[in-house]
C-alpha positions, 0 to 999 in steps of 0.5 A: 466770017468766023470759025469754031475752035473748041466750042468758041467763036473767033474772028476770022481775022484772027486766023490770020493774025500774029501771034501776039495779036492772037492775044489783044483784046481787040482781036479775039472774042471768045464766046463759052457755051453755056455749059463750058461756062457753067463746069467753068463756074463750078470749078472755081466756086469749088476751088474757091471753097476748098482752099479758103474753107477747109484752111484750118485743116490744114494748119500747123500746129500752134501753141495757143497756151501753156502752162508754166507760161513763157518766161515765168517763175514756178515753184518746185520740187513738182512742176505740172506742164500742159501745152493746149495748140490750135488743132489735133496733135497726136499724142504718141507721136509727141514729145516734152524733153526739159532741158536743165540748169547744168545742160542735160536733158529729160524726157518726160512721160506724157500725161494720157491725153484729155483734150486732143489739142493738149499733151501734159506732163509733169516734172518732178524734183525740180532744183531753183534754176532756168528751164528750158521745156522742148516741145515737139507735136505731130499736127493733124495735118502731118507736119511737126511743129517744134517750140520752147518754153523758158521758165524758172523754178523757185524755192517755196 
């Protein structure tokens, strides 16, 4: 004999049960109506594609280039610096400080931003000497990533 629980058959023997045993295999049979297993099935099939199809909106911003590259020598006095990341940064809410041989810092002004994944700048008056380019971005998906480019300028 069996009851109806939620548009599932169970045993009647199950009604009775411990509840450990509510839970054994070989105890319990569930059978869905179709449509529960249908909107089930559907659920999983969307959840499924949102969280593994839409994962590069949702990524952080990563440096995928730059330019001087890390741990290069660059001649000065003017240095051009571009960052290019693997999604949307916002530009204005963006920002390159160098950071000088004798320990200050510089904020730089960023170039008007071409590509929507790169900011660029330039440094000019560059003395020979380890820099240290600070990079922080605002990513399309509102997280703020932070990096830093080590790099030396030569004489010419």
């Amino acid at each position: 004999m069996a009851f109806w629980v939620n548009s599932c058959i169970i045993p009647f023997a199950v009604k009775s049960a411990s509840f450990t045993s509510f839970f054994s295999l070989s105890t319990k049979r569930i059978i869905m109506s179709p449509g529960r297993r249908v909107r089930t099935a559907s659920l999983f099939f969307f959840l499924m594609v949102f969280f593994l199809g839409a994962t590069s909106g949702f990524a952080h911003a990563v440096l995928v280039e730059s330019s001087p590259p890390l741990k290069s020598s660059v001649t000065g006095p003017d240095v051009p610096l571009k960052l290019r990341f693997n999604v949307r940064i916002d530009a204005a809410r963006s920002r390159l400080t160098l950071l000088q041989p004798d320990g200050s810092s510089q904020t730089l002004e960023l170039d008007k931003q071409d590509p929507p994944n790169s900011i660029s700048a330039e440094a000019k008056g560059l003395h020979p000497g380890v820099y240290r380019l600070r990079w922080q971005v605002l990513a399309s998906d509102g997280h703020i990533s932070r990096g830093e480019i080590p790099f030396t300028v030569v004489k010419r």
